[in-house]
KOLBABA-536020 format. One line per field, with one value per atom (N, C-alpha, C, O): residue number from 1; atom name; x negated, y negated, z. Coordinates in steps of 0.2 Angstrom, whole numbers, plus 5000, padded with zeros to 4 digits. Example, Ala and Ser with C-alpha at 12.3 -4.5 7.8 and 13.67 -1.06 7.14 Angstrom:
BEGIN
seq	[1 | 1 | 1 | 1 | 2 | 2 | 2 | 2] .
atom	[N | CA | C | O | N | CA | C | O] .
px	[4934 | 4938 | 4934 | 4929 | 4936 | 4932 | 4936 | 4933] .
py	[5028 | 5022 | 5016 | 5017 | 5011 | 5005 | 5000 | 4994] .
pz	[5039 | 5039 | 5039 | 5042 | 5035 | 5036 | 5039 | 5040] .
***
This chain:
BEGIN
seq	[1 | 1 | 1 | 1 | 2 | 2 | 2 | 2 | 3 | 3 | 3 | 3 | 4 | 4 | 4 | 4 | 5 | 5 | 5 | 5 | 6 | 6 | 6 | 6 | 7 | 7 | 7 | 7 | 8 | 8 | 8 | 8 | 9 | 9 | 9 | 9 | 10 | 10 | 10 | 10 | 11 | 11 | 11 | 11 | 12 | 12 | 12 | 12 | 13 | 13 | 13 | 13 | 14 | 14 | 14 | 14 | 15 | 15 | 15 | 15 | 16 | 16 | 16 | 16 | 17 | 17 | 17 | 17 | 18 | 18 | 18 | 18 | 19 | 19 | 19 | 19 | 20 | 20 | 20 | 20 | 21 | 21 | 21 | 21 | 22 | 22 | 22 | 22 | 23 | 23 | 23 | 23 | 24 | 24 | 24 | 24 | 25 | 25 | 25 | 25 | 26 | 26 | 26 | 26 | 27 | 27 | 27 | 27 | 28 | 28 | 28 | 28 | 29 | 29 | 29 | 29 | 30 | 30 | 30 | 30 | 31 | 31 | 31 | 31 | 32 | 32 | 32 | 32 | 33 | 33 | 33 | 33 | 34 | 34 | 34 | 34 | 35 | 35 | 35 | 35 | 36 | 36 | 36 | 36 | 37 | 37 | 37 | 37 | 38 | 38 | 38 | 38 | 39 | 39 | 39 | 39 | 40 | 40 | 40 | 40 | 41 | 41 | 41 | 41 | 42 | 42 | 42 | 42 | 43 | 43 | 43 | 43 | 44 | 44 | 44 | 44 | 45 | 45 | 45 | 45 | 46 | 46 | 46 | 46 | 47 | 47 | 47 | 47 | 48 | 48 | 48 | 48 | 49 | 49 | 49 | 49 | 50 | 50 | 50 | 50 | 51 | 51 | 51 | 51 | 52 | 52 | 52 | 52 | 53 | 53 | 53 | 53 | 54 | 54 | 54 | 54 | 55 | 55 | 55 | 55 | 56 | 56 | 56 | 56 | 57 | 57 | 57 | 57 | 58 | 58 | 58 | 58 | 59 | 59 | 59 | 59 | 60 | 60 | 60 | 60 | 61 | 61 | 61 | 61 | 62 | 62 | 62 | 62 | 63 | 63 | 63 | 63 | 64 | 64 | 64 | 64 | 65 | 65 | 65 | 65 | 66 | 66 | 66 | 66 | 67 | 67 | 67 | 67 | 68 | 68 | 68 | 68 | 69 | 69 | 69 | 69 | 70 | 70 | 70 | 70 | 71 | 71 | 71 | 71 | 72 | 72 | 72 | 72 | 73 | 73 | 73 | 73 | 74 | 74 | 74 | 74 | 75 | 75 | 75 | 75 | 76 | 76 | 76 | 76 | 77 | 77 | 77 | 77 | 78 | 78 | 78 | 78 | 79 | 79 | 79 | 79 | 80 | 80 | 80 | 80 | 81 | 81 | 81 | 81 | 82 | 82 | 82 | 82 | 83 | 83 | 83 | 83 | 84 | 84 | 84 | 84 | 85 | 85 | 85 | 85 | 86 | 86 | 86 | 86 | 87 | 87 | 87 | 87 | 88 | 88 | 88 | 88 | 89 | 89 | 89 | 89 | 90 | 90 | 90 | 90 | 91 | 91 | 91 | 91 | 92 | 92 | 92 | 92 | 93 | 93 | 93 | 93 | 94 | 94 | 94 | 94 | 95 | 95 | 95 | 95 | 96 | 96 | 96 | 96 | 97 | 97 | 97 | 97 | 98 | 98 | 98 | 98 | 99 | 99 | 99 | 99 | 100 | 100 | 100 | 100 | 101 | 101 | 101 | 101 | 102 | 102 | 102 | 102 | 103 | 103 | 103 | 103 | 104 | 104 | 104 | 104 | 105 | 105 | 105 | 105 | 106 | 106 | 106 | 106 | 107 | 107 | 107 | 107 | 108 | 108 | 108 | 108 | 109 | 109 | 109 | 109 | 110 | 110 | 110 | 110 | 111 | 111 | 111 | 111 | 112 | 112 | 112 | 112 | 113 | 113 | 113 | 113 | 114 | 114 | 114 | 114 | 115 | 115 | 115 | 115 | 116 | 116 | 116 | 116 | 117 | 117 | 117 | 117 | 118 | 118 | 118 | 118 | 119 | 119 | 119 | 119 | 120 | 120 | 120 | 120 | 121 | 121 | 121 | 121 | 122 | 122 | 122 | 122 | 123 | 123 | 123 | 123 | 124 | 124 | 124 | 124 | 125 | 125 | 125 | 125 | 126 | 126 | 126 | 126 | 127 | 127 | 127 | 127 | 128 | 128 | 128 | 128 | 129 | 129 | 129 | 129 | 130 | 130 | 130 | 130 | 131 | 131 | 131 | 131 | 132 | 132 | 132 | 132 | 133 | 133 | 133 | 133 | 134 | 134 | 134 | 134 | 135 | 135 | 135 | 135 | 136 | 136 | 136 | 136 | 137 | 137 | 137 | 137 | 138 | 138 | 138 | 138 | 139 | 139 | 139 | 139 | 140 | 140 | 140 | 140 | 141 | 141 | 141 | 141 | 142 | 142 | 142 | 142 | 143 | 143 | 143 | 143 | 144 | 144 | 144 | 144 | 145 | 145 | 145 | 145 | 146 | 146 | 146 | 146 | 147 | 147 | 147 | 147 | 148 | 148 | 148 | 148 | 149 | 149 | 149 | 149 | 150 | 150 | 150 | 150 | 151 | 151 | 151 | 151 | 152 | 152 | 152 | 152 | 153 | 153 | 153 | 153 | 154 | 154 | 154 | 154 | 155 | 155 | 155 | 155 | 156 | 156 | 156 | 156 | 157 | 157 | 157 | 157 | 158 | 158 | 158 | 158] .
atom	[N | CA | C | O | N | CA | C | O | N | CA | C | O | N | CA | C | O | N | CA | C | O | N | CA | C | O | N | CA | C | O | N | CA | C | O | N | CA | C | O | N | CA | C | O | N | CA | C | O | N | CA | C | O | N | CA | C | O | N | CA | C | O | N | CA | C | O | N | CA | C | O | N | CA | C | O | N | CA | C | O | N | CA | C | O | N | CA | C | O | N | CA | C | O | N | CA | C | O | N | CA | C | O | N | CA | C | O | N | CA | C | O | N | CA | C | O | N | CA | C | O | N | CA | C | O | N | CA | C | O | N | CA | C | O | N | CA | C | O | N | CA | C | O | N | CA | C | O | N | CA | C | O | N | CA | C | O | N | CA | C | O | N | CA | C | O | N | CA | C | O | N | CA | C | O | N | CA | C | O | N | CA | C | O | N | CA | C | O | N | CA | C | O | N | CA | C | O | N | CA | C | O | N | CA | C | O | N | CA | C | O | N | CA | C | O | N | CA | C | O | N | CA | C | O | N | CA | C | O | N | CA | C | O | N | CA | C | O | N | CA | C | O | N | CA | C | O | N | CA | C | O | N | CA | C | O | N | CA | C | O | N | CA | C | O | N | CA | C | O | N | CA | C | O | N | CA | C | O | N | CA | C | O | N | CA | C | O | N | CA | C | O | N | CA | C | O | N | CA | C | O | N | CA | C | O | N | CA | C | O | N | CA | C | O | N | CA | C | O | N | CA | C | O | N | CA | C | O | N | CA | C | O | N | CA | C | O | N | CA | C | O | N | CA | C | O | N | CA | C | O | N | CA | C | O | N | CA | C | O | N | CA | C | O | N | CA | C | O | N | CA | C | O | N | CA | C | O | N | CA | C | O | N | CA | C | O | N | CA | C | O | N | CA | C | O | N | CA | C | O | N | CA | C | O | N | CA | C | O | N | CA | C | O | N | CA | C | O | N | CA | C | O | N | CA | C | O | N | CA | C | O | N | CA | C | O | N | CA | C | O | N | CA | C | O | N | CA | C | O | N | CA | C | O | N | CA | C | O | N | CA | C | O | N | CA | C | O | N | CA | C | O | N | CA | C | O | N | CA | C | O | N | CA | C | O | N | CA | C | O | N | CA | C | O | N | CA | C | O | N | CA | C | O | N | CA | C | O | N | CA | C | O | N | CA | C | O | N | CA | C | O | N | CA | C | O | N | CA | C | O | N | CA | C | O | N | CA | C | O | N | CA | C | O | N | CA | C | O | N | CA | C | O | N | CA | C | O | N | CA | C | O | N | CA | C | O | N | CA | C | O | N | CA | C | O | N | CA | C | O | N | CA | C | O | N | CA | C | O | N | CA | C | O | N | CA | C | O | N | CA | C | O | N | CA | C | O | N | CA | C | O | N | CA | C | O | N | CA | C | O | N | CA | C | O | N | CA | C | O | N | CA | C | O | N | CA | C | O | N | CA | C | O | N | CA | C | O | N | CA | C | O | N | CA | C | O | N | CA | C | O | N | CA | C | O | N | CA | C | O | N | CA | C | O | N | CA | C | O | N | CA | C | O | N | CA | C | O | N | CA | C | O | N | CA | C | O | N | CA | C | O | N | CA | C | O | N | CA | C | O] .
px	[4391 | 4398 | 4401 | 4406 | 4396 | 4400 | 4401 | 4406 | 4394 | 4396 | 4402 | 4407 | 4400 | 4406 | 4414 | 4417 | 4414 | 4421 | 4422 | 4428 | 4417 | 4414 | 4417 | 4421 | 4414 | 4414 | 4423 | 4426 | 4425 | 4433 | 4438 | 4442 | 4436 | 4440 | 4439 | 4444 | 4435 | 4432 | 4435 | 4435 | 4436 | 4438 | 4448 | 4452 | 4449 | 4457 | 4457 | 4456 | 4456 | 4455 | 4458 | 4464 | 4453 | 4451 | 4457 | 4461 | 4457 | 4463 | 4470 | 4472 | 4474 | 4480 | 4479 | 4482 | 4473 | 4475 | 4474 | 4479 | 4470 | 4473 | 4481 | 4485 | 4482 | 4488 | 4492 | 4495 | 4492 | 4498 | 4498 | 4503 | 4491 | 4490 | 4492 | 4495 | 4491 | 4493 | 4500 | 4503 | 4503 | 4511 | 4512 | 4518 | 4510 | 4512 | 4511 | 4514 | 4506 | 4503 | 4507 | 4507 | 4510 | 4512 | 4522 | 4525 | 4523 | 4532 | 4534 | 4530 | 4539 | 4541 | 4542 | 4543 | 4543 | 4545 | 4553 | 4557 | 4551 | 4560 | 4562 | 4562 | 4564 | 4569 | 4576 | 4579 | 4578 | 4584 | 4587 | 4584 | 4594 | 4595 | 4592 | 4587 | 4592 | 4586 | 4581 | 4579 | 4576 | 4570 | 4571 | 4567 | 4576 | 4578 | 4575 | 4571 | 4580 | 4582 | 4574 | 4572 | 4570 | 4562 | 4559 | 4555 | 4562 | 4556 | 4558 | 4554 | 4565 | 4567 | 4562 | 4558 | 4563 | 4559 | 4553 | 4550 | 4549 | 4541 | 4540 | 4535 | 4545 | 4542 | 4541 | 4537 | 4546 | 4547 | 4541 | 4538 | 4539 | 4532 | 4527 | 4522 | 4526 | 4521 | 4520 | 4515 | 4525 | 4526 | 4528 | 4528 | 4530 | 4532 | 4532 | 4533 | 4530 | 4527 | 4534 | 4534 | 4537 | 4543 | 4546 | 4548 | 4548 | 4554 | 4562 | 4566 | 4563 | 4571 | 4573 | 4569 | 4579 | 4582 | 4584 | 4587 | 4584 | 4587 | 4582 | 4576 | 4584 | 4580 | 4575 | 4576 | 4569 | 4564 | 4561 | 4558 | 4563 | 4562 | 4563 | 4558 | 4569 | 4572 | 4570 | 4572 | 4563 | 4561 | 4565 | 4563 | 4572 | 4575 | 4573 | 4574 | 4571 | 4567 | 4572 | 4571 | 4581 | 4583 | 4584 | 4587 | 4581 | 4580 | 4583 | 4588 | 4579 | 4582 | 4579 | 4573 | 4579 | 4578 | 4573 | 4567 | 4575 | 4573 | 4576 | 4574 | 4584 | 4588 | 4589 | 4589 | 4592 | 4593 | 4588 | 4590 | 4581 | 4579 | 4572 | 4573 | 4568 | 4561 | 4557 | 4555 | 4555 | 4553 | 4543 | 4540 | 4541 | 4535 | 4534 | 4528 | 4539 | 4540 | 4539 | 4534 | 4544 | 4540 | 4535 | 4531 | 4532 | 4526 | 4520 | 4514 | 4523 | 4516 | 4516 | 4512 | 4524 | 4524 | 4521 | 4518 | 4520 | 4519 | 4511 | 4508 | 4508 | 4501 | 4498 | 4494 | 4501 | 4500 | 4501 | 4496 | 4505 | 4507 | 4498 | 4494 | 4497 | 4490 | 4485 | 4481 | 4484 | 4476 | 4475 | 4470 | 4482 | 4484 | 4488 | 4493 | 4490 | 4496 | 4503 | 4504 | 4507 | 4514 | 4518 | 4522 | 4515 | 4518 | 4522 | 4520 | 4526 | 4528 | 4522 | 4523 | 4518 | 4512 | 4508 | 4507 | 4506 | 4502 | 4505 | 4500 | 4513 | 4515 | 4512 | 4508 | 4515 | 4515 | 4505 | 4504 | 4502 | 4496 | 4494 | 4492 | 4496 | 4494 | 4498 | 4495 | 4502 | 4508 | 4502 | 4500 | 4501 | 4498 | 4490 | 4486 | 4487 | 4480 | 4485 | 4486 | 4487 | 4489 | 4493 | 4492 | 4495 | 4497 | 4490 | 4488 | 4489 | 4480 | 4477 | 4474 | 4477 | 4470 | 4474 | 4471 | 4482 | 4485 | 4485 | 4483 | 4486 | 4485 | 4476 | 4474 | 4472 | 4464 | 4464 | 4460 | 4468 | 4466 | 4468 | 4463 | 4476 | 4476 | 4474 | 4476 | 4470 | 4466 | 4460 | 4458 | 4456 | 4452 | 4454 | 4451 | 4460 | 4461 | 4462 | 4461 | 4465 | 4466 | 4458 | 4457 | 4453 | 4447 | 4445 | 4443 | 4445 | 4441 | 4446 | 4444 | 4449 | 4453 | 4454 | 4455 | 4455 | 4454 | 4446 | 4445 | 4443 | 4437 | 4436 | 4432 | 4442 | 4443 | 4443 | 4448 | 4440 | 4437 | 4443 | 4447 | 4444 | 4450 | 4457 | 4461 | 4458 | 4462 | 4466 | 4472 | 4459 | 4462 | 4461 | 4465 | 4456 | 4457 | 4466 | 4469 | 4470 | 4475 | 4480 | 4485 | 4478 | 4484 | 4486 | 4491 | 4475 | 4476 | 4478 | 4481 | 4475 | 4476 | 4486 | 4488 | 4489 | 4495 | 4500 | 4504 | 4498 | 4501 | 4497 | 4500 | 4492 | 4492 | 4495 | 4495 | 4497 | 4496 | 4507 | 4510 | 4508 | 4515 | 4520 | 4520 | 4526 | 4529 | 4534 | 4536 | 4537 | 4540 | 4535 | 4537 | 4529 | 4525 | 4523 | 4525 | 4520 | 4518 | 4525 | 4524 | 4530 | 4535 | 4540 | 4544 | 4537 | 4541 | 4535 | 4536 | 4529 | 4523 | 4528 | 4528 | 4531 | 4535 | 4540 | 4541 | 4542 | 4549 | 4544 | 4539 | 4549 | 4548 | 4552 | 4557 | 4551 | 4556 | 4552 | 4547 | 4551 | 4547 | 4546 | 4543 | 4549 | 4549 | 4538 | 4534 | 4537 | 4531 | 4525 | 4520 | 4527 | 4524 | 4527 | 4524 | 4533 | 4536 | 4532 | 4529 | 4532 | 4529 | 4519 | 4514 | 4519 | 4510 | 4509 | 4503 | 4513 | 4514 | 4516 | 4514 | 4519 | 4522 | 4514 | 4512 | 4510 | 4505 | 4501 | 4500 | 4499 | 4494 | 4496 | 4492 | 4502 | 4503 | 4503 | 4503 | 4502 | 4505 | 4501 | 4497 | 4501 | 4495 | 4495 | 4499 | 4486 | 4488 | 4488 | 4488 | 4489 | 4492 | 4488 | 4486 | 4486 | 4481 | 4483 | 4481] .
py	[4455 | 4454 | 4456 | 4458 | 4454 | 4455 | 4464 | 4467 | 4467 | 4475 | 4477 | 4480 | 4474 | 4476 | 4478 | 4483 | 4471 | 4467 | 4472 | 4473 | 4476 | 4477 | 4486 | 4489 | 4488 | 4495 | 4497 | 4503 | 4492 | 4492 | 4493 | 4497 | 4486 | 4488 | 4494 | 4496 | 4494 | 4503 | 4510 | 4516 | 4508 | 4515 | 4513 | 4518 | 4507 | 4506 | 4509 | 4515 | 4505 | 4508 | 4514 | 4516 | 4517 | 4526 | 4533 | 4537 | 4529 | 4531 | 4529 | 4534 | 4524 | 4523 | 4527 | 4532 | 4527 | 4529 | 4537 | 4540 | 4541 | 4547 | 4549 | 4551 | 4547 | 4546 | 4547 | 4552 | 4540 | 4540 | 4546 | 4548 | 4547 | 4551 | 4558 | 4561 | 4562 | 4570 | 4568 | 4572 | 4562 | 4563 | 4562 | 4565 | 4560 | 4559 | 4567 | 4571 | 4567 | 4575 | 4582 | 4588 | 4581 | 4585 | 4586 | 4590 | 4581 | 4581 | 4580 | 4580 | 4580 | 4577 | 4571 | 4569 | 4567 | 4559 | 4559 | 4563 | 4552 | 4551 | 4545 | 4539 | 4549 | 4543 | 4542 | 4547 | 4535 | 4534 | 4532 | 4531 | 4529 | 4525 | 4521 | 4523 | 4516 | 4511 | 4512 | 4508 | 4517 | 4522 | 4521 | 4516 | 4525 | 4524 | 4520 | 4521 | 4513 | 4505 | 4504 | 4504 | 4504 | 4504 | 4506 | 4503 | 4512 | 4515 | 4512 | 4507 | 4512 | 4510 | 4503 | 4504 | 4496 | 4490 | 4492 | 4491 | 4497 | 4500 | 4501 | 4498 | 4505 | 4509 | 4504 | 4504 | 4500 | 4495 | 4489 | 4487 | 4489 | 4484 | 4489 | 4486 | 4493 | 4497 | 4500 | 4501 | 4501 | 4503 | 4497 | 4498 | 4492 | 4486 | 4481 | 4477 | 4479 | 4474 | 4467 | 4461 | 4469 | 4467 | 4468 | 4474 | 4463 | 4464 | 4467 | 4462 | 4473 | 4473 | 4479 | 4484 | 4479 | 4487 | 4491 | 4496 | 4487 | 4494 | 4499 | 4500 | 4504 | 4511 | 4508 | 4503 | 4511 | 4508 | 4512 | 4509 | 4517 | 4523 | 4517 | 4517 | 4511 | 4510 | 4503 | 4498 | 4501 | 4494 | 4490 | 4485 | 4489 | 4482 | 4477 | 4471 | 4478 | 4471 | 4467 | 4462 | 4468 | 4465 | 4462 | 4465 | 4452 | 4450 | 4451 | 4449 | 4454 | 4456 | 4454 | 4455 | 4452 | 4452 | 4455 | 4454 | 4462 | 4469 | 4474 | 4479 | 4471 | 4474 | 4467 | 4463 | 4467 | 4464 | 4459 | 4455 | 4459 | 4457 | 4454 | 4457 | 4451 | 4450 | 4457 | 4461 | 4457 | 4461 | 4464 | 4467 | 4461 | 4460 | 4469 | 4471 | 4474 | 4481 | 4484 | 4488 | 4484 | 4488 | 4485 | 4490 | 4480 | 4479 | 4484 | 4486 | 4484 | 4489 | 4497 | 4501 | 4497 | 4503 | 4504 | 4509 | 4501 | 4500 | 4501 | 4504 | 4497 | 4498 | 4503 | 4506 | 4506 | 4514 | 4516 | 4516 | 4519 | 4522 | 4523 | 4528 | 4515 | 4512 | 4516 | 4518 | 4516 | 4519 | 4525 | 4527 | 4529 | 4537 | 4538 | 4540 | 4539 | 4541 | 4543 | 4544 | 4544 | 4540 | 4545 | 4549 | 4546 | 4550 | 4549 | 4544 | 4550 | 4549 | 4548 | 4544 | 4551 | 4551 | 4546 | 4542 | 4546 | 4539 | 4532 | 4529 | 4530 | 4524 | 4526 | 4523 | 4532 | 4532 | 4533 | 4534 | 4532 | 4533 | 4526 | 4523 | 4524 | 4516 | 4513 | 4509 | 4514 | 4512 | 4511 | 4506 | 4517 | 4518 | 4517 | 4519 | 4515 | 4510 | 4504 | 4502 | 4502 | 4492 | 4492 | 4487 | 4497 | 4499 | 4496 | 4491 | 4503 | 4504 | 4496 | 4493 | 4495 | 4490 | 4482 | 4479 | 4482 | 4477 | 4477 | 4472 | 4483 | 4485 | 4484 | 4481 | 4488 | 4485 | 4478 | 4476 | 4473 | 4465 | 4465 | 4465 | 4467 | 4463 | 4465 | 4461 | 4472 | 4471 | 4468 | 4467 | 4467 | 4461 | 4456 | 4454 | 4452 | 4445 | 4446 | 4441 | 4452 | 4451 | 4451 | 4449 | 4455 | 4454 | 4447 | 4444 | 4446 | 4437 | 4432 | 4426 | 4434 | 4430 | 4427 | 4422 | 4436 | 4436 | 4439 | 4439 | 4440 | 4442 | 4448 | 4448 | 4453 | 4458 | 4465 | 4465 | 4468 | 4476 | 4480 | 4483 | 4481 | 4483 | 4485 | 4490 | 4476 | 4473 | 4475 | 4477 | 4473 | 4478 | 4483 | 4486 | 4486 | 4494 | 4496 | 4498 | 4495 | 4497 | 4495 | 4498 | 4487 | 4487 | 4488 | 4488 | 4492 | 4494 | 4500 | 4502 | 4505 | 4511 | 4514 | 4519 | 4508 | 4510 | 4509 | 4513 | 4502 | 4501 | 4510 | 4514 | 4509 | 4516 | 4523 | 4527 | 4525 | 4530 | 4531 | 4535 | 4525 | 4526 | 4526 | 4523 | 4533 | 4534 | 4532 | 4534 | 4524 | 4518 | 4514 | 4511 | 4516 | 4513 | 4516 | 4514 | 4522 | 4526 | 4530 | 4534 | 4532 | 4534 | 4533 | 4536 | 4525 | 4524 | 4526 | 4525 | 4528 | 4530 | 4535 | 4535 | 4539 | 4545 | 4542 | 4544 | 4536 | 4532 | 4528 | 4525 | 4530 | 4525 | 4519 | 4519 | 4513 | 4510 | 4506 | 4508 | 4498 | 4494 | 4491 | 4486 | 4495 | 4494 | 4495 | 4491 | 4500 | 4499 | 4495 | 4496 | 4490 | 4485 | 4479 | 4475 | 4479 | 4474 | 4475 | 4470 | 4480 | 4479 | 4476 | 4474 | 4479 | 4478 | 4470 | 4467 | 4467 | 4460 | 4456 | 4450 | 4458 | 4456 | 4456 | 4450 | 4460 | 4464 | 4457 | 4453 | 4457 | 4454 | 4445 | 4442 | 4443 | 4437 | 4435 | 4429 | 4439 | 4438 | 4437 | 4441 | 4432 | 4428 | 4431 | 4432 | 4435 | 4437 | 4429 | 4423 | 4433 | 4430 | 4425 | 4426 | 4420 | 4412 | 4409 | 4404] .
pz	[5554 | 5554 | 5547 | 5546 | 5542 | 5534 | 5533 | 5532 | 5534 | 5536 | 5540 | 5538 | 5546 | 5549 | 5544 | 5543 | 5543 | 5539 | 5533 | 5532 | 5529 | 5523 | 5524 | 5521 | 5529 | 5532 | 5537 | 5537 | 5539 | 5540 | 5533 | 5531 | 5528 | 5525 | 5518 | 5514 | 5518 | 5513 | 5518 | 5516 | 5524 | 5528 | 5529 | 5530 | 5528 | 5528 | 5523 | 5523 | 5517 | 5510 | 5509 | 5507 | 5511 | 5509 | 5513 | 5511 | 5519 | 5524 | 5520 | 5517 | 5520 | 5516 | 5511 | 5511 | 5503 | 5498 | 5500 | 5498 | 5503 | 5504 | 5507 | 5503 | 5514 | 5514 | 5508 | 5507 | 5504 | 5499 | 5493 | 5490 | 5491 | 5486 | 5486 | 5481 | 5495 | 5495 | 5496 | 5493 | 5499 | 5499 | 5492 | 5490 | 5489 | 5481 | 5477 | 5473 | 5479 | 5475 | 5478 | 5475 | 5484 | 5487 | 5489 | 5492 | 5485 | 5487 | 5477 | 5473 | 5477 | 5471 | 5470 | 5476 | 5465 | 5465 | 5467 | 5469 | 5467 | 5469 | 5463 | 5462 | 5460 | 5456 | 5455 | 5455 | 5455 | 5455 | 5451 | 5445 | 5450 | 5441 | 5442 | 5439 | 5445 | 5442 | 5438 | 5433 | 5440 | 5435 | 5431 | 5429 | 5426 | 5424 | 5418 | 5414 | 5420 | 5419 | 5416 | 5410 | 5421 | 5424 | 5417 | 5413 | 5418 | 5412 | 5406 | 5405 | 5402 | 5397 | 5396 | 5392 | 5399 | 5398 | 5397 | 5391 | 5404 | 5401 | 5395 | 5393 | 5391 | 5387 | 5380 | 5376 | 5380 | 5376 | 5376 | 5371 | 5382 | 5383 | 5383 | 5382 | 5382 | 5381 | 5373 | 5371 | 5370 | 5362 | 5358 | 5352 | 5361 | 5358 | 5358 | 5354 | 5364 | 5365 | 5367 | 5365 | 5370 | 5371 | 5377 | 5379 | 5378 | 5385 | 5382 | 5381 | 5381 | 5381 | 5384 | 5385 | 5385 | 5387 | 5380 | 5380 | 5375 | 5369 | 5368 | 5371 | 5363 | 5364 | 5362 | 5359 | 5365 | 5363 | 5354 | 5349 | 5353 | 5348 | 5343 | 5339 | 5342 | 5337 | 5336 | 5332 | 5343 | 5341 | 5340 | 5336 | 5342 | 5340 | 5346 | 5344 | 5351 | 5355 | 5356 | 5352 | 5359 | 5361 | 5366 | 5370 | 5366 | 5372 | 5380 | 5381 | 5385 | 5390 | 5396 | 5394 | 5402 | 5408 | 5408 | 5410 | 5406 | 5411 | 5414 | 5415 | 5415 | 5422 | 5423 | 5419 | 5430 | 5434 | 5438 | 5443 | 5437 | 5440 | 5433 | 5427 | 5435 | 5431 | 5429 | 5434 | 5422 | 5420 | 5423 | 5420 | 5430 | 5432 | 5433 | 5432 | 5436 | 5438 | 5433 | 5433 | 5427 | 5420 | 5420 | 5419 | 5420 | 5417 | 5421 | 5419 | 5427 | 5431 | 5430 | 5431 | 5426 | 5425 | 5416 | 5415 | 5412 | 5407 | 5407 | 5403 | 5411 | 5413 | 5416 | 5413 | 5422 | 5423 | 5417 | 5413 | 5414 | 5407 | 5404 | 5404 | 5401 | 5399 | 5400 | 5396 | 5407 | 5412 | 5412 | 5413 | 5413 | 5415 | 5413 | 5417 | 5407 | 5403 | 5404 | 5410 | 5402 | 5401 | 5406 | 5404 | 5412 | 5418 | 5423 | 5425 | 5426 | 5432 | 5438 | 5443 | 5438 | 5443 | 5441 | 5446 | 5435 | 5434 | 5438 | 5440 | 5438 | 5441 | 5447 | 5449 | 5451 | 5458 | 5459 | 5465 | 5457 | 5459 | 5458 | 5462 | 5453 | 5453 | 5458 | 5462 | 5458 | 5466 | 5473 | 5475 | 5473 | 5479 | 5479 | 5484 | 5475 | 5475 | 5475 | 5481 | 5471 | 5474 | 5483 | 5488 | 5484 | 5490 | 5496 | 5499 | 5496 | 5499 | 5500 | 5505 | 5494 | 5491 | 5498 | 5502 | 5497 | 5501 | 5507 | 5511 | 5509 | 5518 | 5521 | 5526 | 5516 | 5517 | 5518 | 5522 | 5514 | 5513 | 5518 | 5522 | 5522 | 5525 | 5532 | 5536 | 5534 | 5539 | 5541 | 5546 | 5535 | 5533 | 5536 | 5540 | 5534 | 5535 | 5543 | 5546 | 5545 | 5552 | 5558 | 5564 | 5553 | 5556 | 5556 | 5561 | 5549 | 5549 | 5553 | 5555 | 5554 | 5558 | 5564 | 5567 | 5568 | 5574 | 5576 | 5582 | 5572 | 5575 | 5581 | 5585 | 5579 | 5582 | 5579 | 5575 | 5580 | 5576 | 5578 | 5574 | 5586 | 5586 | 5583 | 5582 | 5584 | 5581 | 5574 | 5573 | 5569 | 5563 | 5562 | 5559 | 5564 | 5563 | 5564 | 5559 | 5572 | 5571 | 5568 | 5568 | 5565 | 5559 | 5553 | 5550 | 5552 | 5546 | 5546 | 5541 | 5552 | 5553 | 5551 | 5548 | 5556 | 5557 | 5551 | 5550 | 5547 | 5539 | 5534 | 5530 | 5537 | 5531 | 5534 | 5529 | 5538 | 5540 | 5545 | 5547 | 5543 | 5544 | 5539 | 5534 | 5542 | 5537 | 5532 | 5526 | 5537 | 5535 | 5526 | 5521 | 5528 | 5524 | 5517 | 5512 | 5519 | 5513 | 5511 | 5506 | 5514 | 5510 | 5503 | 5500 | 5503 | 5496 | 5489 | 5483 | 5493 | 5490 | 5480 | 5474 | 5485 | 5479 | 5474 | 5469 | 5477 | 5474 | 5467 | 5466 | 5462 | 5457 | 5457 | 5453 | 5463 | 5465 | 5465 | 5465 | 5466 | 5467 | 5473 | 5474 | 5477 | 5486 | 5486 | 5489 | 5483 | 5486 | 5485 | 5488 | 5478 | 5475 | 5481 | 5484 | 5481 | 5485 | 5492 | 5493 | 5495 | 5505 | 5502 | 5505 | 5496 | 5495 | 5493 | 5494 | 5491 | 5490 | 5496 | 5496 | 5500 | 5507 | 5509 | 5509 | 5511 | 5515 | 5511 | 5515 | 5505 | 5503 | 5505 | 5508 | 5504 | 5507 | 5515 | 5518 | 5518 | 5525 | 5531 | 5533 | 5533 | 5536 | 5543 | 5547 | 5543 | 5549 | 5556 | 5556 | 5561 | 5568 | 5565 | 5559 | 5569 | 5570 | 5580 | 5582] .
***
């Protein structure tokens, strides 16, 4: 049973992260102003250690948000940055591993759960392999940390 379990979600896995990787490797990014915004805070937490939107060139680290919202999105961008250098590719590939890795959880939880191979196979199949899904794979947008966190919390059926 644990193989089983073990061998579904290494093959959801593998499946999404291809998926998202040739769409990523294969199209251009998509970015929008917000990017932008995005990078600005990044770059400041990654060169300075600080949350602010001023230049970051000029280290004044003026207290900020982030934008609009919590600063948790630069911080993933700032970390990509870290692991794979200061690219546009690098966020989007780290995107689409935390992606992957959330869509594998959670055909897993739907295997232990329901005790059906089928089951998750096609949920995990269908989460990685739909265009709804890995399409924001290109976007430097937090949409696709957002559905990977939705995915990781979300219980399956009972």
């Amino acid at each position: 049973m644990h193989r089983v379990a073990l061998r579904l979600t290494l093959l959801i896995f593998g499946v999404a992260l291809i998926a998202r990787v040739v769409y990523v490797l294969s199209t251009n990014p998509f970015l929008s102003p917000d990017s932008g915004t995005y990078q600005t805070v990044a770059s400041n937490i990654y060169r300075n250690f600080c949350v602010s939107r001023s230049d970051p060139e000029g280290a004044a680290c003026l207290p900020s948000w982030g934008g609009n919202q919590l600063p948790g999105y630069p911080a993933i961008i700032a970390f990509a940055w870290f692991l794979g250098g200061k690219s546009v590719q690098s966020i989007l590939i780290l995107q689409s591993v935390l992606a992957s890795f959330a869509t594998a959880r959670l055909a897993f939880a739907v295997f232990a759960f329901r005790k059906r191979f089928d089951m998750a196979l096609a949920v995990g199949l269908l989460l990685s392999l739909s265009p709804l899904e890995f399409g924001f794979s290109r976007s430097e947008l937090t949409e696709t940390v957002a559905i990977a966190t939705t995915e990781w919390v979300l219980p399956p059926c009972q």
